[in-house]
C-alpha positions as CSV (number, residue, x, y, z in Angstrom):
1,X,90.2,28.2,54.7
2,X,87.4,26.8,56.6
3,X,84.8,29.6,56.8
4,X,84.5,30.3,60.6
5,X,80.2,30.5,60.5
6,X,80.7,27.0,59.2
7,X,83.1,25.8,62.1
8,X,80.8,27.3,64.8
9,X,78.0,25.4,63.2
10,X,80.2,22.0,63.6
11,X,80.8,23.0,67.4
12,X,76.6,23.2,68.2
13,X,75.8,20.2,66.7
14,X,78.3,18.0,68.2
15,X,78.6,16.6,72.1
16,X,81.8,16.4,73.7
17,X,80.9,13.0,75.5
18,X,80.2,11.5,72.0
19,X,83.8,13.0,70.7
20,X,85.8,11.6,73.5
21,X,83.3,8.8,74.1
22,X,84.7,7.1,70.7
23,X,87.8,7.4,71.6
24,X,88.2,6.1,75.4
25,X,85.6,4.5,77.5
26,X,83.7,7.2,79.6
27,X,81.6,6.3,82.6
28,X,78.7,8.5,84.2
29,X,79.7,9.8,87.6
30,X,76.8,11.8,89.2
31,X,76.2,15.0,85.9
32,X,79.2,14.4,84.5
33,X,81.5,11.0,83.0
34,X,84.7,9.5,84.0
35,X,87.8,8.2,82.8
36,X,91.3,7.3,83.1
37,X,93.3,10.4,81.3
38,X,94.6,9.2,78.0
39,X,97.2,11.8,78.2
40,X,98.9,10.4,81.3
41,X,99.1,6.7,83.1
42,X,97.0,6.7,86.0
43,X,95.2,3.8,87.4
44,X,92.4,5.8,89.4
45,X,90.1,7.6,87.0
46,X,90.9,11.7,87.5
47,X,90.2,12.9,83.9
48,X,86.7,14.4,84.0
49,X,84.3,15.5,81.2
50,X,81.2,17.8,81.5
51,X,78.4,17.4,78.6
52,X,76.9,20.8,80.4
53,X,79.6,23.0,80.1
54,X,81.3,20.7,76.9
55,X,84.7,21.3,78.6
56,X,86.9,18.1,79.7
57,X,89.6,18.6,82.5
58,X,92.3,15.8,84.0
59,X,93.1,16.5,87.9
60,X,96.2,14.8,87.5
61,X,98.2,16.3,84.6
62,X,95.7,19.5,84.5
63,X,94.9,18.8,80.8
64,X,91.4,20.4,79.7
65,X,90.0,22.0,76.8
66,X,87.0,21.4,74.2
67,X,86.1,18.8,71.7
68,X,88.4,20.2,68.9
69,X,91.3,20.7,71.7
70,X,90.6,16.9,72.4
71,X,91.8,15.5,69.3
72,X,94.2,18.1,68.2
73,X,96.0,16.9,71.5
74,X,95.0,13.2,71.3
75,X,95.9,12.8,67.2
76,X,98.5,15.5,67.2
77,X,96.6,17.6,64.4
78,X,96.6,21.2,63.9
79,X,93.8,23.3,64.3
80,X,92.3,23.0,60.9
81,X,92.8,19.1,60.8
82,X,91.1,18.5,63.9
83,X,88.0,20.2,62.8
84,X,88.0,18.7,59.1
85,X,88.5,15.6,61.6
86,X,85.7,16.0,64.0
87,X,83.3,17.0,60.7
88,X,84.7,13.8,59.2
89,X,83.5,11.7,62.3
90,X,80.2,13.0,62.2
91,X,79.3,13.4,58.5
92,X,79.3,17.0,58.9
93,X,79.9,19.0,55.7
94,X,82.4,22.0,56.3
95,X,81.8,25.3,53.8
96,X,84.9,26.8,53.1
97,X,85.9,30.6,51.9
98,X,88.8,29.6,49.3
99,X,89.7,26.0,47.9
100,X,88.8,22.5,49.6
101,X,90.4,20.1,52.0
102,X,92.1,17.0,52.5
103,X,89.3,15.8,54.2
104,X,86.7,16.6,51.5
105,X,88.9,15.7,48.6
106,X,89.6,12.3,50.1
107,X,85.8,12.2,50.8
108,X,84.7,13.0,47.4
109,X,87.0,10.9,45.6
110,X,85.9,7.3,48.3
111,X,82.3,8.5,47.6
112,X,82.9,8.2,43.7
113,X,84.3,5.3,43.5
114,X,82.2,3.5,45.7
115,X,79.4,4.3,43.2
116,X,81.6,3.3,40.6
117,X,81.9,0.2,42.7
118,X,78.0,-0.6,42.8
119,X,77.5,0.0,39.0
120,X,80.7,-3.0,38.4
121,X,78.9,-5.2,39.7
122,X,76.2,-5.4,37.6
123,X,78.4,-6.2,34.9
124,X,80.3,-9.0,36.5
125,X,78.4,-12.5,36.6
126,X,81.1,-14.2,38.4
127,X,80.7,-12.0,41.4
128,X,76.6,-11.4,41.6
129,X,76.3,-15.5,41.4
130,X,79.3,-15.8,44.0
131,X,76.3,-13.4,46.4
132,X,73.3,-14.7,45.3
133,X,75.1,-18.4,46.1
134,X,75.8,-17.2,49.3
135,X,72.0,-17.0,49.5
136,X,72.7,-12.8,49.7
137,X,69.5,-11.1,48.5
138,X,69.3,-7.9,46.0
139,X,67.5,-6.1,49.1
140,X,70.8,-6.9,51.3
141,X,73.3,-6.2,48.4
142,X,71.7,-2.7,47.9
143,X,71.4,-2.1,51.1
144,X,74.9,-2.9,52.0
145,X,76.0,-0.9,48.9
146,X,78.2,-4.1,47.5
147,X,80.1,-3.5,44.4
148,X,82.9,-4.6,42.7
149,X,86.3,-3.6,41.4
150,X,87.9,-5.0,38.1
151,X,91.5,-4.7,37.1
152,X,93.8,-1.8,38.1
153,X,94.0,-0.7,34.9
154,X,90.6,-0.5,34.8
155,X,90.5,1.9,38.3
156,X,93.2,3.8,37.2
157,X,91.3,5.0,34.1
158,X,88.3,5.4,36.1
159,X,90.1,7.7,38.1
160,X,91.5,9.7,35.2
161,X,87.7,10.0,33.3
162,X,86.1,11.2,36.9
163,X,88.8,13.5,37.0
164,X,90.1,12.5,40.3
165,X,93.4,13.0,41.5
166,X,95.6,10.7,41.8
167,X,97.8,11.8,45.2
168,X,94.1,12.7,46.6
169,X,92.9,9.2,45.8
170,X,95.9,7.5,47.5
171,X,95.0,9.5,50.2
172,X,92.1,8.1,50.6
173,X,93.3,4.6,50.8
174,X,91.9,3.7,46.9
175,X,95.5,3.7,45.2
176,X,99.4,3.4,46.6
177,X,102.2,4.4,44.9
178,X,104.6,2.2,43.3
179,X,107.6,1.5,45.5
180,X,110.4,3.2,43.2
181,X,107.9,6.0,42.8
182,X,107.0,6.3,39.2
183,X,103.5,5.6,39.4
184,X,100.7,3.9,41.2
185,X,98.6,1.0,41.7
186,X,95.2,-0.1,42.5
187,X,95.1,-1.6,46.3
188,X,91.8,-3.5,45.3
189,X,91.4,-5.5,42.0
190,X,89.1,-7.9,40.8
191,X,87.4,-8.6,44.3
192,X,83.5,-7.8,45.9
193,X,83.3,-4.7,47.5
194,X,82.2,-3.8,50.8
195,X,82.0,0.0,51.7
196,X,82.8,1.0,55.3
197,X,81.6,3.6,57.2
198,X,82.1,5.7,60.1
199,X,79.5,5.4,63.1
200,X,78.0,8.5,61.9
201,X,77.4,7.1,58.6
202,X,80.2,8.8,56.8
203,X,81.9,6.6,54.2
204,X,85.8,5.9,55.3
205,X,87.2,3.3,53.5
206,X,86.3,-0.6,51.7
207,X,86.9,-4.0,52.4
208,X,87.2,-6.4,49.5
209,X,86.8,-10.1,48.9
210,X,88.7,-12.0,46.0
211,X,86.8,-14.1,44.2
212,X,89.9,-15.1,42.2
213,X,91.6,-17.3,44.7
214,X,94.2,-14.6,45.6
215,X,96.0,-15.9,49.2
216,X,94.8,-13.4,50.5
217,X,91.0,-13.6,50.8
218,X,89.8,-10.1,52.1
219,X,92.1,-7.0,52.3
220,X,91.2,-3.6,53.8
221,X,91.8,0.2,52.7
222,X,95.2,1.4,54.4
223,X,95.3,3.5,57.7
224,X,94.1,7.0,56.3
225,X,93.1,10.2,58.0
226,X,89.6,9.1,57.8
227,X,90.0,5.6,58.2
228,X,91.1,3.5,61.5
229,X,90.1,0.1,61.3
230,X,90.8,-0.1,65.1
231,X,88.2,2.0,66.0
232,X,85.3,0.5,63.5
233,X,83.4,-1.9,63.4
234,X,81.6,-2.8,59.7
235,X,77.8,-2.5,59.9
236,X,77.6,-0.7,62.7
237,X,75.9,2.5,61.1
238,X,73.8,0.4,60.0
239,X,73.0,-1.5,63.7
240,X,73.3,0.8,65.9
241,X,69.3,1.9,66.0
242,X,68.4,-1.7,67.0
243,X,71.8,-1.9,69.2
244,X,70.2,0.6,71.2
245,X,66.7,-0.3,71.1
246,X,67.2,-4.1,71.9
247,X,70.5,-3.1,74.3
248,X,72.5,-6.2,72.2
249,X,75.2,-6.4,70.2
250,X,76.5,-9.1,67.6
251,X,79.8,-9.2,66.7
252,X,80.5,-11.8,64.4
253,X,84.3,-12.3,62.1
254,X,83.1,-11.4,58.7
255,X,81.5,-8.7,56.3
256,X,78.8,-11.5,54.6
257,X,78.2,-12.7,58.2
258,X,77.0,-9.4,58.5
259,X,75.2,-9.2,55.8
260,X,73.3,-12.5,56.5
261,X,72.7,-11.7,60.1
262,X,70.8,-8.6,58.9
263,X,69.2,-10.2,56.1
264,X,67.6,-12.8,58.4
265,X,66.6,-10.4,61.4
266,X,69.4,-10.0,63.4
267,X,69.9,-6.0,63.0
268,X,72.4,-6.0,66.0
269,X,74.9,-7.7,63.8
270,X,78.6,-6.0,63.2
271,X,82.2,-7.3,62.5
272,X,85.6,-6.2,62.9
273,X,87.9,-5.5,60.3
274,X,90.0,-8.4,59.7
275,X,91.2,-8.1,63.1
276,X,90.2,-9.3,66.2
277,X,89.0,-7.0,68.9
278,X,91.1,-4.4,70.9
279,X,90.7,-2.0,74.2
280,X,90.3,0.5,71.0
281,X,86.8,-1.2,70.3
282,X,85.9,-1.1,73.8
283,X,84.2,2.7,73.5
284,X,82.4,1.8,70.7
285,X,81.0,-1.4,72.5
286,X,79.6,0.2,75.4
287,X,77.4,2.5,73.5
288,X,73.8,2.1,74.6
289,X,75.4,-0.1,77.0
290,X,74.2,-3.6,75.0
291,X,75.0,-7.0,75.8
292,X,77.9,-8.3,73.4
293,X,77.4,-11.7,71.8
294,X,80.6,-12.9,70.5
295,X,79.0,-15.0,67.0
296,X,82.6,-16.9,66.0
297,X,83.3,-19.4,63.7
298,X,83.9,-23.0,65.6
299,X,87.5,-23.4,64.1
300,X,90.9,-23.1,66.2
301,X,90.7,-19.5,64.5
302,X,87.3,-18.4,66.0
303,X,87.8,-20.1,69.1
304,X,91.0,-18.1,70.0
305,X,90.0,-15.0,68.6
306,X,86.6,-15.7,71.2
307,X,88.6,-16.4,74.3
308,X,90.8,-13.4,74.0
309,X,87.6,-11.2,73.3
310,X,85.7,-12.7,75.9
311,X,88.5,-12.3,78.5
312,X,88.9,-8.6,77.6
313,X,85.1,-8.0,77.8
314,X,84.7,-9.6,81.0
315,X,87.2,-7.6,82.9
316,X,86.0,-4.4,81.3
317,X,83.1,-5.1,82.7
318,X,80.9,-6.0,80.0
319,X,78.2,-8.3,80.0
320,X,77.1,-10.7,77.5
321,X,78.4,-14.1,75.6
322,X,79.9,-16.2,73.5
323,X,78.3,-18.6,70.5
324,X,80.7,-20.9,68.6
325,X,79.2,-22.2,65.7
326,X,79.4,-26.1,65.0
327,X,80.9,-28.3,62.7
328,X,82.8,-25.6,60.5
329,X,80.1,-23.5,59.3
330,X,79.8,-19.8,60.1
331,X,76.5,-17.9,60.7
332,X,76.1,-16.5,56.4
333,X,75.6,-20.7,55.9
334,X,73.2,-21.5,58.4
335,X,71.4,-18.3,57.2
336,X,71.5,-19.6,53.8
337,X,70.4,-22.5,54.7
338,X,66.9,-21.4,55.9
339,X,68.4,-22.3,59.7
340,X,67.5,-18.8,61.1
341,X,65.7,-20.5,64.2
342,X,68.8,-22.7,64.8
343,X,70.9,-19.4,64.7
344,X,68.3,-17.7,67.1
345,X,68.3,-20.8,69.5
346,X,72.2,-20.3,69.8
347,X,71.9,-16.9,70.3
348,X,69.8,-17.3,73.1
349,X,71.9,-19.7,74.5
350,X,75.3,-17.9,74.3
351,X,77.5,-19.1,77.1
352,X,78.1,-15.6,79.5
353,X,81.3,-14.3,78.3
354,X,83.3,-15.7,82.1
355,X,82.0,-19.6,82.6
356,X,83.6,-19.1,78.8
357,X,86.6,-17.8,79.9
358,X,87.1,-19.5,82.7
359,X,86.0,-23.6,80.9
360,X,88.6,-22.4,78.1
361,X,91.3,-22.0,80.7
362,X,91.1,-25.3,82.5
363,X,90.8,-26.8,79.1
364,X,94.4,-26.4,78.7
365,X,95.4,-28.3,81.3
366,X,95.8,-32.0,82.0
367,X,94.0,-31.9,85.5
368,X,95.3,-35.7,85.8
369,X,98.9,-34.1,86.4
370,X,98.9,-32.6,89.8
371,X,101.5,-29.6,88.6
372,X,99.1,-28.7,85.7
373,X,96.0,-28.9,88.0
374,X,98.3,-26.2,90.0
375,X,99.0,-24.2,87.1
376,X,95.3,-24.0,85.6
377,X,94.7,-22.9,89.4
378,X,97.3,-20.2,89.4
379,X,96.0,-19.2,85.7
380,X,92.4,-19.4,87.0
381,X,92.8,-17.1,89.6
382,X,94.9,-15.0,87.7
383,X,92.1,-14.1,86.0
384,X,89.6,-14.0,88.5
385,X,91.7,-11.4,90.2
386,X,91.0,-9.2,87.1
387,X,87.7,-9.1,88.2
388,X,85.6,-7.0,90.3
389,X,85.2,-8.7,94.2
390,X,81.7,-9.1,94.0
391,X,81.9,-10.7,90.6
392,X,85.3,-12.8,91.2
393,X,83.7,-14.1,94.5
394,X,80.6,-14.9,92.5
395,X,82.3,-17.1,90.3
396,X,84.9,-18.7,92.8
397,X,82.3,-21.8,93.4
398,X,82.3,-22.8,89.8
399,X,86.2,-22.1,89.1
400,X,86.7,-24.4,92.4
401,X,84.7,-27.0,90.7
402,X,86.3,-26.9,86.9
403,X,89.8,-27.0,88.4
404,X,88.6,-29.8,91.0
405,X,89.8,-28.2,93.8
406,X,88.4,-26.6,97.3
407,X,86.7,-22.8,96.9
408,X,88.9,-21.6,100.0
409,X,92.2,-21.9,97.5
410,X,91.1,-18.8,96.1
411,X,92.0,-16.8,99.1
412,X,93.7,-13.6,99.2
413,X,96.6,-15.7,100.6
414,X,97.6,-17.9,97.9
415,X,100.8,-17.6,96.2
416,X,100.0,-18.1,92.4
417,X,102.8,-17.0,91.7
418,X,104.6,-19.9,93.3
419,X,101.9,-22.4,91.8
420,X,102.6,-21.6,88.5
421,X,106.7,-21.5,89.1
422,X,106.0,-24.9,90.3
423,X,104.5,-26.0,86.5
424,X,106.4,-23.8,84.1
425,X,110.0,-24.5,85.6
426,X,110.0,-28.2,84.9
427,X,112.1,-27.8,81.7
428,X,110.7,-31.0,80.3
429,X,107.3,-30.0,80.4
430,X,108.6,-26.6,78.3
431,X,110.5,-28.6,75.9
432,X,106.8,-30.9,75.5
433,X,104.8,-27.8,75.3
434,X,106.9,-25.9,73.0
435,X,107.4,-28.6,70.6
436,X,103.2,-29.2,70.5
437,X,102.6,-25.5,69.9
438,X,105.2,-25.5,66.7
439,X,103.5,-28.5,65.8
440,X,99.9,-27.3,65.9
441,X,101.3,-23.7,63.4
442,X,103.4,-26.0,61.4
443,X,101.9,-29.8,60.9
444,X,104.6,-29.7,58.0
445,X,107.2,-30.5,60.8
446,X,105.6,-33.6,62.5
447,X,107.1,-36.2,60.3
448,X,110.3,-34.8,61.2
449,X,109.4,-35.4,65.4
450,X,107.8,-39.0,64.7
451,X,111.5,-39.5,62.8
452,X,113.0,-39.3,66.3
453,X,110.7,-39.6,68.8
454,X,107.6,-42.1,70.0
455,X,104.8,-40.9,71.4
456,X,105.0,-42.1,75.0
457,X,108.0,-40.1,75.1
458,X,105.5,-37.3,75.5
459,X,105.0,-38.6,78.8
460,X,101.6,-36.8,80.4
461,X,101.7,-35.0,77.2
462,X,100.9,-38.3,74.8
463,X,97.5,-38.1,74.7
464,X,98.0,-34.6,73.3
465,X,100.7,-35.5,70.8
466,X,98.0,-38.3,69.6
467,X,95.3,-35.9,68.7
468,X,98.0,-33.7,67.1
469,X,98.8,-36.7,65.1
470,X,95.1,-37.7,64.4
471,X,94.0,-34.6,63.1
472,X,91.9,-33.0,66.4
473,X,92.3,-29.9,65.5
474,X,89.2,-29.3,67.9
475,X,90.4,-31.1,71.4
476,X,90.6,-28.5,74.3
477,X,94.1,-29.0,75.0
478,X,95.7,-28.1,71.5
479,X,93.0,-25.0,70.9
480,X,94.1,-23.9,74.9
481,X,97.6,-24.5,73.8
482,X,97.2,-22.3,70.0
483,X,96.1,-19.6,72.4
484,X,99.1,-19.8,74.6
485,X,100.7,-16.7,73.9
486,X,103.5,-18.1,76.9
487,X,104.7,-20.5,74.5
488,X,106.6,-19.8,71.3
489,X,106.3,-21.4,68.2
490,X,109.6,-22.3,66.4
491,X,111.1,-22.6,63.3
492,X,112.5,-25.9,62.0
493,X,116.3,-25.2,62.8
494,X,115.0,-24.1,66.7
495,X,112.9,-27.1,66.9
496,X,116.0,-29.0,66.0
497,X,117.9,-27.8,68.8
498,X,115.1,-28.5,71.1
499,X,114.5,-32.0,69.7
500,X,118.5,-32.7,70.3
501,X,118.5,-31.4,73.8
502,X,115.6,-33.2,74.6
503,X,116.8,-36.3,73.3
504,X,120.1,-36.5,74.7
505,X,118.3,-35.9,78.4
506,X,115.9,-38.9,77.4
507,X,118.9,-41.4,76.2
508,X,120.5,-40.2,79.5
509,X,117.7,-41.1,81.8
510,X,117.4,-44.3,79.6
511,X,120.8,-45.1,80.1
512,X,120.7,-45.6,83.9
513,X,117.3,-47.2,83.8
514,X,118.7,-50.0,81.7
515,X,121.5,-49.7,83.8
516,X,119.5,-50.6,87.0
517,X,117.0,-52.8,85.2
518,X,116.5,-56.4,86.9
519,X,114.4,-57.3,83.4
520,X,116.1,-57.2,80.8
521,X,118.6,-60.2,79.9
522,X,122.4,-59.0,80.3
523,X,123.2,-59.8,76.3
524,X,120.5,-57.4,75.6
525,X,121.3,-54.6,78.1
526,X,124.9,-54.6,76.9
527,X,124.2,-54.4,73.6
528,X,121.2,-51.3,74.6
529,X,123.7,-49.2,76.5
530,X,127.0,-49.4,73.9
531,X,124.2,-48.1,71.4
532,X,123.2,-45.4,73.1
533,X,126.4,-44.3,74.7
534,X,128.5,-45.2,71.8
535,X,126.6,-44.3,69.1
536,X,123.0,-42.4,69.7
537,X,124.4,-39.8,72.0
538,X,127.4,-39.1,70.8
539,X,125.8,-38.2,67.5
540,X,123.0,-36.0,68.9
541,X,125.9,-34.2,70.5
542,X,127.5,-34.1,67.1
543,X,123.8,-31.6,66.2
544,X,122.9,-34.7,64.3
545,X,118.9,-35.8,65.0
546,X,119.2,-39.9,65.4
547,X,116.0,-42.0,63.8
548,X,113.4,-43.4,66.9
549,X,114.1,-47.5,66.9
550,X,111.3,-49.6,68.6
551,X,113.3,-51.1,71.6
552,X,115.4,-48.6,73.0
């Protein structure tokens, strides 16, 4: 049992803004702080916490209660848990009157290993010369607490010497159990280690990076009772003094981004988990109330993963920006590279987080088209309507100007609605899109769509199909397009089915233009339309996809 002195100790020395604050974004309203109640939908913020009386209370569905009543109800824990919970989140170490915990035996066993960790990689030459390549210093790797972890045997006897148990180490994220149940496994091997902690500074869990070519080049520990990758971000015990000193924030993709952006001066650095950022990160963020610089790679990767950020930290209310890092190299190899300056420069001049937003949008339209200049409108203002009035009308001017049209469009009284119906029911311009998008995922497949179709058949949509075909991974109108979440991508039977359907609409529109045509010798136009109607169309109909010839 937890000893109760030790429990009332836990209750003075934490705050019950700080509890709920990492869970769901609290704002200050006069002595106490906000919120939309997490226990029922509302839109108009009626769930209310006091820091003087430590008590939280929701004038809608009459919720209230303390810290530990907070996340009993929010995590659905028990009494118990949620205190070996709350002392978990804060690094607090509970006493107890008979035996240990969960908590404290998953805690003990993460805190062992990780040393264990640290010592490995002494011994490993592969991995220290795969850091100090990366230009990391000793200082950095000791300060980050890298290690290493060799084969699973090896962890599993490591385990067994340190007598640590084996359920309470799969607990704790280090080990999983075999599928059929008679034993277990290592969940890292053979890869750099990366402890992760809690904000507190309370280690939770590791990240780990192969350096064995494994497909899979960094995993994470598990979900665990300690560990929520969701709700971390890496570094960020470590950052959080000069977060709130310098009121920034760096959130860059990786852990040796991290590690370089410290090691070079930038203490504000931090990265998510393999993930890309969620309303889950959003408490976290507005800590100390920093600016967020979004630090991505330049890649189709990095670029979607900084739109959707920067689109979700805009109409949060966030302010800050967004720095996409040229010609394929992330922030660690500028770092390396002695380029510090040329990192600080771009810093410095981060694009704010809604010109972004609002420049990636148009980009995915071809403004040339009048019906996609009225769907980037209707898309524009879908998102400007996101955002507060005094900001939305601040920004009208320039979202006028990228889309090419007059500011007075962006009137309470425009149907976007009926401006993007216009764009996405041409079933043509669908079929385009839809086969671009599976093209971009899967550039296995575009042989098979040269096969049977030219590129002007693309129509307005050529000039995209070209870069496809070129390799422009970077052009604005395939990255807007990866990021299209409207448009799915399919697999190579579905893409079949579009291909046919497609086809047999463009042989039938080519049928009556030959038909009609002035130009073209009679011979020749006889011979055209017997081939298509006797022959081409027929056998698309058939589910057969017919070979493009130059001509018809």
């Amino acid at each position: 049992m937890i000893d109760n002195a030790s429990i009332e100790s836990l209750k003075n020395s934490i705050d019950i803004v700080d509890v709920i604050g990492s869970y769901i974004e609290l704002r200050k309203a006069g002595a106490n702080y906000k919120a939309n109640c997490p226990f029922h939908g509302e839109k108009t913020p009626s769930f209310v916490v006091s820091p003087s009386k430590q008590i939280y209370h929701c004038f809608g569905c009459g919720v209230g209660g303390d810290s530990i009543k907070f996340v009993m109800e929010l995590e659905k824990l028990s009494y118990p848990e949620a205190i070996e919970k709350l002392a978990s989140m804060h690094n607090f170490s509970l006493t107890y009157t008979k035996g240990s915990s969960d908590y404290s035996d998953a805690k003990r066993v993460l805190e062992a290993v990780g040393q264990w960790y640290v010592k490995n990689l002494n011994h490993n030459e592969t991995a220290m010369k795969y850091l100090l390549d990366r230009g990391i210093s000793q200082n950095s790797i000791e300060t980050f607490e890298i290690g290493y972890v060799p084969s699973g045997g090896e962890v599993m006897q490591f385990l067994q010497r340190a007598l640590l148990p084996l359920p309470k180490a799969a607990e704790a994220g280090i080990i999983a159990q075999n599928e059929n149940g008679s034993g277990y496994y290592a969940r890292l091997v053979e890869r750099i280690t990366f402890p992760i902690y809690s904000t507190s500074g309370s280690l939770v869990g590791f990240g780990g990076r192969t350096i064995s070519n494994h497909p899979a080049k960094y995993i994470n520990s598990p979900q665990t009772k300690l560990f929520n990758k969701s709700r971390l971000l890496y570094g960020y015990h470590l950052a959080k003094e000069s977060i709130y000193k310098n009121k920034k924030i760096i959130v860059c993709e990786g852990y040796l981004d991290v590690v370089m952006f410290h090691q070079a001066g930038f203490k504000e650095a931090v990265a998510g988990m393999g993930t890309a950022l969620t309303p889950e990160h959003l408490p976290l963020l507005r800590k100390g109330d920093p600016k967020v610089i979004l630090a991505y790679d330049g890649d189709k990767a990095g670029v979607a993963a900084a739109l959707k950020a920067a689109q979700m930290l805009s109409v949060a209310g966030f302010d800050g920006g967004v720095v996409l890092f040229p010609d394929g190299q992330d922030p660690a190899d500028l770092i390396a590279k002695g380029q510090s300056e040329t990192v600080a420069k771009l810093l410095r001049n981060a694009k704010p987080l809604i010109p972004f937003v609002l420049e990636m949008i148009v980009s995915m339209y071809n403004l040339n088209d009048p019906r996609a200049k009225e769907a980037a409108f209707g898309a524009v203002k879908q998102y400007l309507d996101t955002l507060s009035q005094i900001i939305k009308d601040a920004y009208i001017p320039m979202a006028a100007t990228l889309v090419g049209i007059a500011p007075s469009l962006f009137g309470k009284e425009t149907n976007v609605a009926r401006a993007r119906e216009s764009f996405t029911q041409k079933m043509d311009d669908v079929a385009h899109l839809s086969i671009l998008k599976t093209l971009i995922e899967n550039p296995n497949l575009i042989d098979n769509v040269l096969s049977v179709m030219d590129i002007e058949m693309f129509g307005t949509y050529a000039e995209l199909f070209t870069a496809l075909i070129n390799g422009e991974s970077e052009h604005p109108g395939l990255v807007g397009l990866s990021v299209d979440d409207s448009l799915e991508v399919m697999n190579e039977e579905e893409l079949n089915s579009v291909l046919r359907n497609f086809l047999i609409k463009h042989y039938d529109l080519k049928l009556k233009s030959i038909a009609s045509s002035q130009q073209i010798p009679f011979e020749k136009k006889s011979f055209l339309i017997r081939k298509i109607r006797t022959d081409i169309i027929p056998r698309l109909k058939k589910g057969e996809l017919v070979a493009f010839e130059a001509g018809i």
